[in-house]
C-alpha positions as CSV (number, residue, x, y, z in Angstrom):
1,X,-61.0,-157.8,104.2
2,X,-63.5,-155.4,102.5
3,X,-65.2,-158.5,101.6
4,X,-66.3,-159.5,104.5
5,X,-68.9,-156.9,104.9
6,X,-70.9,-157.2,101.4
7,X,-73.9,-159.3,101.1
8,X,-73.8,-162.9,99.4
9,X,-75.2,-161.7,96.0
10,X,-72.6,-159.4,95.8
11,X,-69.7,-161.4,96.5
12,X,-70.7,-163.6,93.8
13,X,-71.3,-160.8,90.8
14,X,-67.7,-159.7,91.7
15,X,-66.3,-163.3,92.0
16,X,-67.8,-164.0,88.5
17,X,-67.0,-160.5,87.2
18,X,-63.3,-161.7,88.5
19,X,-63.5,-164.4,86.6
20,X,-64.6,-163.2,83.3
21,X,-61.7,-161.2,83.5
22,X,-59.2,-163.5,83.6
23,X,-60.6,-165.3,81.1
24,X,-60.4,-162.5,79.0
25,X,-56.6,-161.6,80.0
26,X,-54.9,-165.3,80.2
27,X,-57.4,-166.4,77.4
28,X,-59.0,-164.7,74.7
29,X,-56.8,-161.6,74.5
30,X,-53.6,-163.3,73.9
31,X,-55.6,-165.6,71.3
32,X,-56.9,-162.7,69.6
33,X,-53.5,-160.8,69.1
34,X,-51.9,-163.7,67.6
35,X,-54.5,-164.0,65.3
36,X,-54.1,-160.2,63.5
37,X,-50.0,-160.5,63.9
38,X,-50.4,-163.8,61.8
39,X,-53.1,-162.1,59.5
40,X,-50.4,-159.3,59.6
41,X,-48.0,-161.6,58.2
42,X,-50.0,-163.0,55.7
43,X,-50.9,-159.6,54.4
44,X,-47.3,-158.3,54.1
45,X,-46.1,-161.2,52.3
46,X,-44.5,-160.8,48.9
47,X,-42.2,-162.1,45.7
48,X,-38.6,-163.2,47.2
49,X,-39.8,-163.8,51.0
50,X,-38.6,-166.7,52.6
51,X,-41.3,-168.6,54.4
52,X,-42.5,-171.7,56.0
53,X,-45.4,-174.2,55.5
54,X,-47.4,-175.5,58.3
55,X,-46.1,-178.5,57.0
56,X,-42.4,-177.0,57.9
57,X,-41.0,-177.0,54.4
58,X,-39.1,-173.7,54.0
59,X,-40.1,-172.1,50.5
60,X,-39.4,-168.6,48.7
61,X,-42.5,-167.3,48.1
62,X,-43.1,-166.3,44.5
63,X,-46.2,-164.6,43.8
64,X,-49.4,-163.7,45.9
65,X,-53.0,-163.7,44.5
66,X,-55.6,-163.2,47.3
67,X,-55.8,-166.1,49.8
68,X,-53.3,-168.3,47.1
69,X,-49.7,-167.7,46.7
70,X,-47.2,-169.5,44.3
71,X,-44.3,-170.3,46.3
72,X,-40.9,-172.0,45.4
73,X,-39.9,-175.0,47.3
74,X,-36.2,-175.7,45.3
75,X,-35.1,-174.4,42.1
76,X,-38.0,-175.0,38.8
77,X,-40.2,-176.5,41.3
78,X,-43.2,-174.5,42.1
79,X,-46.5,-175.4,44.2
80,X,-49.5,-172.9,45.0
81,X,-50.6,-173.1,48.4
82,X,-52.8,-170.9,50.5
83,X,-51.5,-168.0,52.6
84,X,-52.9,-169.1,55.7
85,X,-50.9,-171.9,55.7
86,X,-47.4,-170.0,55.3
87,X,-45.7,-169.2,58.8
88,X,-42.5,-167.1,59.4
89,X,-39.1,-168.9,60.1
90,X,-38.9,-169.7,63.8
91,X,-35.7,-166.9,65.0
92,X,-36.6,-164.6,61.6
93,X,-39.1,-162.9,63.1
94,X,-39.8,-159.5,63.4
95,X,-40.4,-158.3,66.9
């Protein structure tokens, strides 16, 4: 192995470098594009979409205003909630 012939320092800056990069692959990369297709979400968001709270309760969303959106959970019953907290329907997303 090409390894074999570098000096000690050496074959631990690579071994670290190594591992920063999987970090960075497995770890925060993955995280990161998760978080702006969720923001994504968020941002497309308007009146008649049907959504899900955190919580799991499916609602039809009925207005957006900034971080708070007015969202229907059955017919004449209305709750505001915040936007972050509003996830697509698991098998209704788009790919």
């Amino acid at each position: 192995m090409f390894l074999l012939d570098v000096p000690n320092g050496v074959k631990t800056i690579i071994m670290l470098v190594l591992l920063v990069a999987i970090f960075y692959f497995f770890l925060i990369r993955p995280q990161s594009q998760q978080a702006k297709k969720e923001a994504a979400y968020r941002d497309s968001l308007k009146k008649g979409d049907r959504t899900m709270t955190a919580g799991g309760i499916h609602v039809t969303v009925v207005s957006v205003e900034g971080p708070m959106a007015t969202v229907e959970l059955a017919p004449g019953s209305r709750a505001k909630v915040q936007t972050a907290t509003l996830r697509p329907i698991p098998g209704t997303e788009q790919k």
